[in-house]
py3Dmol code that shows the C-alpha trace and the ligand (Angstrom):
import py3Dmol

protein = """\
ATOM      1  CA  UNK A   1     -40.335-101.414 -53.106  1.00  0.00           C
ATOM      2  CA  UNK A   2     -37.431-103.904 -51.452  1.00  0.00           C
ATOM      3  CA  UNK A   3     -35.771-103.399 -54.706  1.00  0.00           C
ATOM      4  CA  UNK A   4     -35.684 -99.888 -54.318  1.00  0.00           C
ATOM      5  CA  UNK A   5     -34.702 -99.127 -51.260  1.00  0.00           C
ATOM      6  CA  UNK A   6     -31.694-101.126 -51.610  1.00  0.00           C
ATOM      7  CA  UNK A   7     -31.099 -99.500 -54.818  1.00  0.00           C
ATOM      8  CA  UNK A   8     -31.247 -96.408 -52.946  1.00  0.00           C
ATOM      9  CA  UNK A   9     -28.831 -97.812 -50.084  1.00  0.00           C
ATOM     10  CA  UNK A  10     -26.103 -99.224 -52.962  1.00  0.00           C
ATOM     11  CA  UNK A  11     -26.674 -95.727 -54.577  1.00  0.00           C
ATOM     12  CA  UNK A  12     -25.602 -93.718 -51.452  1.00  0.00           C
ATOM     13  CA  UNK A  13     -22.548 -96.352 -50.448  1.00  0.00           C
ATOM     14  CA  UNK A  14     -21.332 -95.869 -53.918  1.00  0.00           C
ATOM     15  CA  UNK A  15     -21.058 -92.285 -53.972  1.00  0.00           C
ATOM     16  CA  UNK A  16     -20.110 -92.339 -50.030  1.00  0.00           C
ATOM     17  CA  UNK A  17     -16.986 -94.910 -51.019  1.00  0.00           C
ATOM     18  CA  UNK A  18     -16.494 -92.599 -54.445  1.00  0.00           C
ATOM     19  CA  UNK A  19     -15.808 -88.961 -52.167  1.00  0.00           C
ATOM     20  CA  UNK A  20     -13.763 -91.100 -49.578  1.00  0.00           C
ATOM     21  CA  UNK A  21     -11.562 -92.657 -52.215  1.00  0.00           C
ATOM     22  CA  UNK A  22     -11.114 -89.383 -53.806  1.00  0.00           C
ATOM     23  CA  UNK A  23     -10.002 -87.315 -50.807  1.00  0.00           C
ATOM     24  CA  UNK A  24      -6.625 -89.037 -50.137  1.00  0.00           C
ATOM     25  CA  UNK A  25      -5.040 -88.410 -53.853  1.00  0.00           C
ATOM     26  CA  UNK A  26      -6.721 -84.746 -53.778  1.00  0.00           C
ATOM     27  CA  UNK A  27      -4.732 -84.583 -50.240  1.00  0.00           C
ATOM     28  CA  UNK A  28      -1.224 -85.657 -51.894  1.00  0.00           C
ATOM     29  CA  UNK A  29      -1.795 -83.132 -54.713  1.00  0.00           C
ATOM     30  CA  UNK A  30      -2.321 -80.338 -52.445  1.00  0.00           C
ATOM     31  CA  UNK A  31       0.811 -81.775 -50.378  1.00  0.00           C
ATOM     32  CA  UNK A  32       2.789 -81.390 -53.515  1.00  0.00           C
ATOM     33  CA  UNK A  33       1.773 -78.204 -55.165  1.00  0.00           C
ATOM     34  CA  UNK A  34       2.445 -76.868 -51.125  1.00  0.00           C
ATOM     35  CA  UNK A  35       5.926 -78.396 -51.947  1.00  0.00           C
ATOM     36  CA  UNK A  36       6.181 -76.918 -55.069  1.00  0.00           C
ATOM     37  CA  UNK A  37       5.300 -73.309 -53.956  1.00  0.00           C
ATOM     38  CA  UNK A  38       7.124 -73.552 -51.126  1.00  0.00           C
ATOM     39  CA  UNK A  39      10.042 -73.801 -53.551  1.00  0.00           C
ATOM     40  CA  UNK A  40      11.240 -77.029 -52.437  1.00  0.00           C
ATOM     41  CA  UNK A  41      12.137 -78.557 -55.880  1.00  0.00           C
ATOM     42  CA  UNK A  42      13.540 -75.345 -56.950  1.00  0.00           C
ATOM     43  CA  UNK A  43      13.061 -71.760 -58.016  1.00  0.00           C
ATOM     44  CA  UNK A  44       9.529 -71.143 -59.100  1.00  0.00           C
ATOM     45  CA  UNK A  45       8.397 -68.688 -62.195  1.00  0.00           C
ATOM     46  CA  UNK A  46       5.802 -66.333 -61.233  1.00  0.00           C
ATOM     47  CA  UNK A  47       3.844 -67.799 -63.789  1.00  0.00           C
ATOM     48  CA  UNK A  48       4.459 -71.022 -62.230  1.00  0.00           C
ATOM     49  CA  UNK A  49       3.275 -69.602 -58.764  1.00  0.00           C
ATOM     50  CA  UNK A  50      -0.154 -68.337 -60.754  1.00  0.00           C
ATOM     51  CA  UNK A  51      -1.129 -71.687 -62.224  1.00  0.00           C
ATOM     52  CA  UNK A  52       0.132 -73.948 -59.141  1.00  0.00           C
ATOM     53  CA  UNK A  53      -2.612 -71.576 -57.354  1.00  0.00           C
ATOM     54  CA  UNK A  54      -4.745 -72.461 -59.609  1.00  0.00           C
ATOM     55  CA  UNK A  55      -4.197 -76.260 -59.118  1.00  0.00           C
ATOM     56  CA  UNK A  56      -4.568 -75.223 -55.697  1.00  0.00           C
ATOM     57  CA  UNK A  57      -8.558 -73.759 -55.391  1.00  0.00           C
ATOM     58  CA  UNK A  58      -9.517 -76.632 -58.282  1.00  0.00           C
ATOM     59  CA  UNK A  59      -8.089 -79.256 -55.392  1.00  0.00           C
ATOM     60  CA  UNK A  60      -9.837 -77.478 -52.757  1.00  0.00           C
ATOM     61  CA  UNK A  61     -13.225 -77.227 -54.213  1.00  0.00           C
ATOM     62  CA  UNK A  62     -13.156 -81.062 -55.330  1.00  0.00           C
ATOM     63  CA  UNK A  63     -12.291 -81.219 -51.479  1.00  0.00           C
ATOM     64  CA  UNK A  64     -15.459 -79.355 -50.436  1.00  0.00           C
ATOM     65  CA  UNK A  65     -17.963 -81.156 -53.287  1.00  0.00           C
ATOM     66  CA  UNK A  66     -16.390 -84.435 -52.075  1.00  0.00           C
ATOM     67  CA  UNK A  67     -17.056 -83.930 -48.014  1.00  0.00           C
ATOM     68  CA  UNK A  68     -20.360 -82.501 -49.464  1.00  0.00           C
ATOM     69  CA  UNK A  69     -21.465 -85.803 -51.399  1.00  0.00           C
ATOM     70  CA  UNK A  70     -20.644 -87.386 -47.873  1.00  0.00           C
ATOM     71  CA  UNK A  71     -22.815 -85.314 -45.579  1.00  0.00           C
ATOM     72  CA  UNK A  72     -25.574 -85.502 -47.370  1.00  0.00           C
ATOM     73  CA  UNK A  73     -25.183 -89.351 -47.736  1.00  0.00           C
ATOM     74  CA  UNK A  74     -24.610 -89.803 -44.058  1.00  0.00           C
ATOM     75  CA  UNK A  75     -27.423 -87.188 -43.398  1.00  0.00           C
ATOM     76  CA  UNK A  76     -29.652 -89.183 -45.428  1.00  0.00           C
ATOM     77  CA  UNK A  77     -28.505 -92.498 -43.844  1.00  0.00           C
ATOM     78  CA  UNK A  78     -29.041 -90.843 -40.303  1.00  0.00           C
ATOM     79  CA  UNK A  79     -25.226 -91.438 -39.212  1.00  0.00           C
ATOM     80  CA  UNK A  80     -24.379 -87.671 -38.838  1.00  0.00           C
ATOM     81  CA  UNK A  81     -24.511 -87.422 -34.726  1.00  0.00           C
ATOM     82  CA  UNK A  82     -24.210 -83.832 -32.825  1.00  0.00           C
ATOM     83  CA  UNK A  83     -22.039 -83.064 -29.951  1.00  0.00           C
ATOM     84  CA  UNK A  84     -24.579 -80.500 -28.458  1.00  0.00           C
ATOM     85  CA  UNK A  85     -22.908 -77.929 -26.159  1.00  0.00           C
ATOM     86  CA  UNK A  86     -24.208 -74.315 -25.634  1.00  0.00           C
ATOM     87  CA  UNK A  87     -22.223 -71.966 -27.531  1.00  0.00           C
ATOM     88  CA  UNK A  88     -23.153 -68.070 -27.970  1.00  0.00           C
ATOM     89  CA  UNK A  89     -24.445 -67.687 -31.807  1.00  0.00           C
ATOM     90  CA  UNK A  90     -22.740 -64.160 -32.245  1.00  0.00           C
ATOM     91  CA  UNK A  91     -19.031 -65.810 -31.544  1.00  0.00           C
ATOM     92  CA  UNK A  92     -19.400 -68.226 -34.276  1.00  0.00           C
ATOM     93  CA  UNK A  93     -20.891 -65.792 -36.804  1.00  0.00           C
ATOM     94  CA  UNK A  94     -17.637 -63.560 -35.782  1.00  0.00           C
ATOM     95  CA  UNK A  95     -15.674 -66.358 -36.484  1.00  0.00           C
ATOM     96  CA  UNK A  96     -16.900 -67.584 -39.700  1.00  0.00           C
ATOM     97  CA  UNK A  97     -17.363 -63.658 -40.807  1.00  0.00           C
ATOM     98  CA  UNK A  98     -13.809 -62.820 -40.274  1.00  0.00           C
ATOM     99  CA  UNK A  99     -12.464 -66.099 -42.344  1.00  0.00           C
ATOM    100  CA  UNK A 100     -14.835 -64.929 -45.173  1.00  0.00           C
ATOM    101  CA  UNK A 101     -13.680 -61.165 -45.268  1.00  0.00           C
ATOM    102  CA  UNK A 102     -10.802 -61.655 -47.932  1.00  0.00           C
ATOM    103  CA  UNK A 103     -13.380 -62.569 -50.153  1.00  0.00           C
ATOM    104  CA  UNK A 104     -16.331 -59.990 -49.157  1.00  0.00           C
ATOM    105  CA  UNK A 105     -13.500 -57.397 -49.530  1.00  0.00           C
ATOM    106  CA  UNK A 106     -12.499 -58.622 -52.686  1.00  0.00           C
ATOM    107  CA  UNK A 107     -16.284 -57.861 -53.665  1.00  0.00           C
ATOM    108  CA  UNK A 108     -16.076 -54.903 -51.670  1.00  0.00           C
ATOM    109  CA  UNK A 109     -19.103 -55.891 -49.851  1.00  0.00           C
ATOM    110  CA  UNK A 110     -19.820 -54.329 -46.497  1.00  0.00           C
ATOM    111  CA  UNK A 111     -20.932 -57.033 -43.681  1.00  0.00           C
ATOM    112  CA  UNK A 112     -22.953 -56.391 -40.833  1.00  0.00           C
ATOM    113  CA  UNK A 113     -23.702 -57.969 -37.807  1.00  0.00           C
ATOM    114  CA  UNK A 114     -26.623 -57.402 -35.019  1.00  0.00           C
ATOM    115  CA  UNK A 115     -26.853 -59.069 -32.030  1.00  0.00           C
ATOM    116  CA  UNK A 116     -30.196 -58.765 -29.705  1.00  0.00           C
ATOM    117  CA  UNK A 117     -28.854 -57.351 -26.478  1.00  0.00           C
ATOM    118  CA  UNK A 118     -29.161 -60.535 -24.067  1.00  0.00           C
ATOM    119  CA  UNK A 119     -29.519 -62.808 -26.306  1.00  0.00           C
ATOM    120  CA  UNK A 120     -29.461 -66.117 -24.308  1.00  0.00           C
ATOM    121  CA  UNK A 121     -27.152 -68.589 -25.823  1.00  0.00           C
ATOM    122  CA  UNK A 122     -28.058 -71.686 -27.861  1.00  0.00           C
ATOM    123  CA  UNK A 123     -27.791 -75.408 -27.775  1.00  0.00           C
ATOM    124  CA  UNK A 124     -25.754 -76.796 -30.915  1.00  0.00           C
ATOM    125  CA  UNK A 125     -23.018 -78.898 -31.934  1.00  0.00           C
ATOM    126  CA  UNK A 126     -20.666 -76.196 -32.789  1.00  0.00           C
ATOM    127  CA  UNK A 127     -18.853 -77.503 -35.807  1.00  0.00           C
ATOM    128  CA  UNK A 128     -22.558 -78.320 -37.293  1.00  0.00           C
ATOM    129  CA  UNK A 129     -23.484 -74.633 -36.506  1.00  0.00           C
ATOM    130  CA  UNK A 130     -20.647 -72.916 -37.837  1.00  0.00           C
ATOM    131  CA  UNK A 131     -21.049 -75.236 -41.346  1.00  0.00           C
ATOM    132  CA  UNK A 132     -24.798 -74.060 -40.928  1.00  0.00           C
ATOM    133  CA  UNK A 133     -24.014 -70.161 -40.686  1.00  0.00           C
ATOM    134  CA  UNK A 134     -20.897 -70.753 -43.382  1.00  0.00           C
ATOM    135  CA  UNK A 135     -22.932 -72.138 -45.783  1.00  0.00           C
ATOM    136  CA  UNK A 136     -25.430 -69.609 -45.420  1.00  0.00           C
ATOM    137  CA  UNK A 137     -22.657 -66.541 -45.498  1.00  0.00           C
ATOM    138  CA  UNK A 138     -21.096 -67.994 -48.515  1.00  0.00           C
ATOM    139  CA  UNK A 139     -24.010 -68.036 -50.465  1.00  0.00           C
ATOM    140  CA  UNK A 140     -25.023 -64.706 -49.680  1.00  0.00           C
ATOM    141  CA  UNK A 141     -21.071 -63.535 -50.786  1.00  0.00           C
ATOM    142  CA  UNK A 142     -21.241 -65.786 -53.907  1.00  0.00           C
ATOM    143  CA  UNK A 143     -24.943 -64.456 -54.993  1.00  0.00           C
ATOM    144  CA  UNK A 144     -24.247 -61.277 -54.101  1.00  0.00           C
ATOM    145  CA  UNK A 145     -22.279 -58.634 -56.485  1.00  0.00           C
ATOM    146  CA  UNK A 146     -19.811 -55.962 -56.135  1.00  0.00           C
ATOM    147  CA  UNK A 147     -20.549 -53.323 -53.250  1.00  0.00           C
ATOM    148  CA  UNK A 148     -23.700 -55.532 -51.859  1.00  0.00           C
ATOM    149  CA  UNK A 149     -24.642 -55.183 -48.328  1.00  0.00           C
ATOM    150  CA  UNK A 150     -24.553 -58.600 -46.216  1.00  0.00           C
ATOM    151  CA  UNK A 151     -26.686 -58.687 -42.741  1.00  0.00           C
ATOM    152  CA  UNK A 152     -26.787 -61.247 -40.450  1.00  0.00           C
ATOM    153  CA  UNK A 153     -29.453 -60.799 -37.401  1.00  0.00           C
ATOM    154  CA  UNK A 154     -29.914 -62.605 -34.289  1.00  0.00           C
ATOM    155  CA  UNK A 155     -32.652 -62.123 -32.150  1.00  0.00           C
ATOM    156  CA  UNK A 156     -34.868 -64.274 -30.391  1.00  0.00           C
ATOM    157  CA  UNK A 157     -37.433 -66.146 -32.411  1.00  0.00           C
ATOM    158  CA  UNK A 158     -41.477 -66.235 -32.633  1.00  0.00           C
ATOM    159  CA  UNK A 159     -41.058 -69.765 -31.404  1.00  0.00           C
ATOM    160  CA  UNK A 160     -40.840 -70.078 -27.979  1.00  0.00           C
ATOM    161  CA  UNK A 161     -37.522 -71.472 -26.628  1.00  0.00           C
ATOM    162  CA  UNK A 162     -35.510 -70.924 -30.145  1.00  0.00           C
ATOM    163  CA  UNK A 163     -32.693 -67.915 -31.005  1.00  0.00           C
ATOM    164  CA  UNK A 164     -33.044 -66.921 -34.606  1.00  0.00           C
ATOM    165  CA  UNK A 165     -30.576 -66.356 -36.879  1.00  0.00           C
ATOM    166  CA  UNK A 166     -31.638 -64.298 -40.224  1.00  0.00           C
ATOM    167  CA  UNK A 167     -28.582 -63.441 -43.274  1.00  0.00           C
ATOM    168  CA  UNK A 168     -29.512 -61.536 -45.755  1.00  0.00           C
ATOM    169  CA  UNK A 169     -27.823 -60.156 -48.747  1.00  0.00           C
ATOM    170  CA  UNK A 170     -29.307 -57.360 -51.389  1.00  0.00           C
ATOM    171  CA  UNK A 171     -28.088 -59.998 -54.043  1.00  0.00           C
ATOM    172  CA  UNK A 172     -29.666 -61.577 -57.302  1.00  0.00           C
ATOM    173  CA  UNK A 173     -32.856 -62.876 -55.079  1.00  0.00           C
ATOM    174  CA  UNK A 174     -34.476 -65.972 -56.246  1.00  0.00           C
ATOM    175  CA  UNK A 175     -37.423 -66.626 -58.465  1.00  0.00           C
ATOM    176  CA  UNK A 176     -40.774 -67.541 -56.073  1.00  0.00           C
ATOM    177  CA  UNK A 177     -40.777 -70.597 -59.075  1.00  0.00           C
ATOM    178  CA  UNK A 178     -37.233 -71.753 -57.772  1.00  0.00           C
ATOM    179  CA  UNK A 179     -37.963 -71.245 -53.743  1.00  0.00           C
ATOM    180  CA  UNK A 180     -39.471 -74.710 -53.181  1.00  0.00           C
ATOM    181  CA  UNK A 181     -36.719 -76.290 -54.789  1.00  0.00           C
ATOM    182  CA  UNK A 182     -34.146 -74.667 -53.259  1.00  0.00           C
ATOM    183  CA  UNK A 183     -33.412 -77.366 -50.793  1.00  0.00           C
ATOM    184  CA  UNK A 184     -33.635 -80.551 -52.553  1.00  0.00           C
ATOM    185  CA  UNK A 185     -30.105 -82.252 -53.417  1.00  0.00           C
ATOM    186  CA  UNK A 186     -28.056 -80.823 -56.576  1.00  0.00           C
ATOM    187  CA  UNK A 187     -30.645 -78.019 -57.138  1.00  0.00           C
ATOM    188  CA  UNK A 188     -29.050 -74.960 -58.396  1.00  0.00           C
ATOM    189  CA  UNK A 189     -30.999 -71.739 -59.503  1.00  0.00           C
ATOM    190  CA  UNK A 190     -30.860 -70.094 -63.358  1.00  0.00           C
ATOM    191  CA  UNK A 191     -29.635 -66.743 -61.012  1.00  0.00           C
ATOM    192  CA  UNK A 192     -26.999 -69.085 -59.938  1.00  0.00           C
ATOM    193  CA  UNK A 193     -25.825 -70.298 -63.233  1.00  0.00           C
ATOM    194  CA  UNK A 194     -26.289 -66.674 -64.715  1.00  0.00           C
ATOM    195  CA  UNK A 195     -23.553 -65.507 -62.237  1.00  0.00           C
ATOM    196  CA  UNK A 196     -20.992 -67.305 -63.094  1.00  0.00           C
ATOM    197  CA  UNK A 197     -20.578 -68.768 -59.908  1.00  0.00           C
ATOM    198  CA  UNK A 198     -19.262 -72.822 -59.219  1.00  0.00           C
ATOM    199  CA  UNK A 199     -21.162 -74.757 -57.046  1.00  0.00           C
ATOM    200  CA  UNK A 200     -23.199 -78.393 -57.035  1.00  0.00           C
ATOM    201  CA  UNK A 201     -26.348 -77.389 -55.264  1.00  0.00           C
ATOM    202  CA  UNK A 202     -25.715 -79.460 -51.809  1.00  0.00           C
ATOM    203  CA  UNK A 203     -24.668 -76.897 -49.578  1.00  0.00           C
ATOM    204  CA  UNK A 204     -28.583 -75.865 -48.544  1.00  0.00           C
ATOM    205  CA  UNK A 205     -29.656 -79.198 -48.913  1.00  0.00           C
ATOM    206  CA  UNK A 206     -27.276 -80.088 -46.216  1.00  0.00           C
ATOM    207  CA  UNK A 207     -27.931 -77.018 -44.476  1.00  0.00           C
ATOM    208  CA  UNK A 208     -31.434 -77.838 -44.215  1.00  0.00           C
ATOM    209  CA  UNK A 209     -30.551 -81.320 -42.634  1.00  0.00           C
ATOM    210  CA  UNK A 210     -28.093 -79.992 -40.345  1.00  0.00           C
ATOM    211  CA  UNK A 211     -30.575 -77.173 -38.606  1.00  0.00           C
ATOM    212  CA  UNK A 212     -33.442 -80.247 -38.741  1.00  0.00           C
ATOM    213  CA  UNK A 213     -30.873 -82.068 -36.392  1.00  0.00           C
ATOM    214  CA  UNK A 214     -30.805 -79.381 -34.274  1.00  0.00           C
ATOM    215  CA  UNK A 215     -34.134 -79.622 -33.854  1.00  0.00           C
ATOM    216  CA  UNK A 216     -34.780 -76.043 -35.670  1.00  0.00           C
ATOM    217  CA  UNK A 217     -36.164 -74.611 -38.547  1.00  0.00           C
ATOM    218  CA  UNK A 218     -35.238 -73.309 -42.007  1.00  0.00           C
ATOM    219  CA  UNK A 219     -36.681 -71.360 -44.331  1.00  0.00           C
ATOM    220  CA  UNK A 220     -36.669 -68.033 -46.932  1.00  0.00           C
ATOM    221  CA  UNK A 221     -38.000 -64.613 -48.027  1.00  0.00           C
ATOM    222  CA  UNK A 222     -36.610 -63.995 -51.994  1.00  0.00           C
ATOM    223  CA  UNK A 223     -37.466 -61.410 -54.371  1.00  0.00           C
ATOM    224  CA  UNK A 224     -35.876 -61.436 -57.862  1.00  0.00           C
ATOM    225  CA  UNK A 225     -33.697 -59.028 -57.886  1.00  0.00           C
ATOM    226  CA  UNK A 226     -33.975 -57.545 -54.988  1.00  0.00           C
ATOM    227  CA  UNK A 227     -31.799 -60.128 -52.693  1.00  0.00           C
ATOM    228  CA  UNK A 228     -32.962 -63.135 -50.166  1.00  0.00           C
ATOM    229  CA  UNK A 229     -32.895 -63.716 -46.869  1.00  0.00           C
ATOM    230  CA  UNK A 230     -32.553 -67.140 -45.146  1.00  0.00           C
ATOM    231  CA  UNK A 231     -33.933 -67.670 -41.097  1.00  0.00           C
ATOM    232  CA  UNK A 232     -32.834 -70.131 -39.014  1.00  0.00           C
ATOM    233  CA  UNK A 233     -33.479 -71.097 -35.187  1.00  0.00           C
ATOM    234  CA  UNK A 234     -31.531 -72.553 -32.754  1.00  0.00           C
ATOM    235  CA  UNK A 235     -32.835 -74.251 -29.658  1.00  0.00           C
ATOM    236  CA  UNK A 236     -31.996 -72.236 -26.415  1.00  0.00           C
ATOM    237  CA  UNK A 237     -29.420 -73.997 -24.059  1.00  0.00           C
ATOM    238  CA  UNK A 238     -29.835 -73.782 -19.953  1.00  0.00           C
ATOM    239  CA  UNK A 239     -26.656 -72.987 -19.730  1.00  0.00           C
ATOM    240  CA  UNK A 240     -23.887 -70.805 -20.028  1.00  0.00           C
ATOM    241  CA  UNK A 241     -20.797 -72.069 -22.324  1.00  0.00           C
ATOM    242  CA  UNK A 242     -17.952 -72.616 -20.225  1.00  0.00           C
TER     243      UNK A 242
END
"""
ligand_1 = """\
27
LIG
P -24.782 -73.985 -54.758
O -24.492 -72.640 -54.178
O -23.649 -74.924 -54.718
O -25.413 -73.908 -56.117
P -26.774 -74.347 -52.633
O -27.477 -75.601 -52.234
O -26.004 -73.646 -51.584
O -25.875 -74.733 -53.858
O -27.843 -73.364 -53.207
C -28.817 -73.851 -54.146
C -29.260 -72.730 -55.063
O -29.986 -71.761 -54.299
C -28.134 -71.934 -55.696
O -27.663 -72.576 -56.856
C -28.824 -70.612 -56.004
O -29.604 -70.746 -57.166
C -29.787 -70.452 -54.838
N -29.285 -69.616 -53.731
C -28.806 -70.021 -52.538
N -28.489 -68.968 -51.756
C -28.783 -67.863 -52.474
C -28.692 -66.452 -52.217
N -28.244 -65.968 -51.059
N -29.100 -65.618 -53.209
C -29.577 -66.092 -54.386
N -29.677 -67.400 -54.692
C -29.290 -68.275 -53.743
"""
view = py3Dmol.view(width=600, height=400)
view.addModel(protein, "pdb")
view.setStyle({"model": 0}, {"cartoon": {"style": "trace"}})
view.addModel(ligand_1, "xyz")
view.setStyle({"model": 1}, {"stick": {}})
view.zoomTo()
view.show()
């Protein structure tokens, strides 16, 4: 049992010291290939500018599975901490909705977003939140197709005390065989692979942690092709943001 757990802990330092090391040569790549485009070391081809961008989204999504592999490690260890403030839900679904709209319009999905009237605000640590509702929104884009329809819904929830935050897309759904598995670390769906879409299956997993921390709930409603929607609460703060 001793034996395991420490197996376990040398496990999760290895791949914690493994995404840390990795993150300051993917840094001095990007640096460069910035460099590069910028046309610092001289004129660059078109075709030149085409695969330097694709350098470019390669680096950044070994950036994202590498800060990944280290939430869920310090998630697991218990060393993520919250800086709770109260923060109104709708702002930061705004927020992450408007950086996501190159690639919803590149899908030419249509977005919505409906807000309770009064809904009180909540109490979360609003970096953690708006990785919570990013997570969320990208996986409805990503398992979503051309000319879906994206909703996101906040109103307040059965649960006394909690806002509740529901996305929903009209995407590939998931199968009810694949919905309890859906959280656990490095799961990804058959829809998922059938889509063509990239991804290493930690983003709900941390998701999942993240709300947890918050004190809130997560779960889902899926149909097979029909789309999914994923709830989430929030705790209600006293106060006003400043
Ligand atoms: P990733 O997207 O990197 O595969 P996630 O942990 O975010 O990892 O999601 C796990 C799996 O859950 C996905 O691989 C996919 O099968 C399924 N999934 C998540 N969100 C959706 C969604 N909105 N629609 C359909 N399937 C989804």
């Amino acid at each position: 049992m001793a034996e395991s757990r420490r197996g376990r802990r040398l496990k999760s330092m290895f791949v914690s010291i493994a995404a840390h090391e990795l993150r300051s040569p993917l840094a001095s790549i990007t640096g460069y290939v910035e460099m590069l485009l910028d046309g610092m070391f001289g004129v660059v081809s078109d075709k030149q500018t085409e695969i330097l961008h694709i350098v470019e989204s390669g680096v950044q999504r070994l950036l994202s599975i590498s800060s990944n592999l280290l939430d869920a490690t310090r998630l697991e260890a218990g060393r993520v901490e919250l800086v709770l403030v109260p923060a109104h839900l709708s702002r930061l679904v705004r927020a992450v909705a408007t950086e996501m709209m190159p690639q919803m319009e590149a899908r030419e999905q249509q977005f919505t977003l409906d807000v309770a009237p009064d809904l009180p605000p909540v109490l979360c640590d609003r970096t953690r939140a708006t990785q919570i509702i990013g997570n969320l929104l990208g996986n409805a884009v990503k398992y979503t197709g051309h000319h879906g329809r994206i909703t996101v819904s906040l109103t307040l929830a059965a649960e006394s005390g909690f806002v509740q935050m529901a996305v929903s897309d009209n995407g590939v759904g998931i199968p009810e065989s694949d919905q309890g598995r859906i959280f656990n670390r490095f799961f990804r769906g058959e829809n998922a692979h059938l889509t063509g879409e990239t991804g290493a299956g930690l983003g709900l997993h941390i998701t999942r942690g993240l709300v947890e921390l918050h004190s809130g709930h997560i779960w889902l409603q899926s149909q097979l092709g029909q789309g999914s929607t994923f709830f989430v609460t929030f705790p209600i703060a006293d106060e006003e943001p400043t």
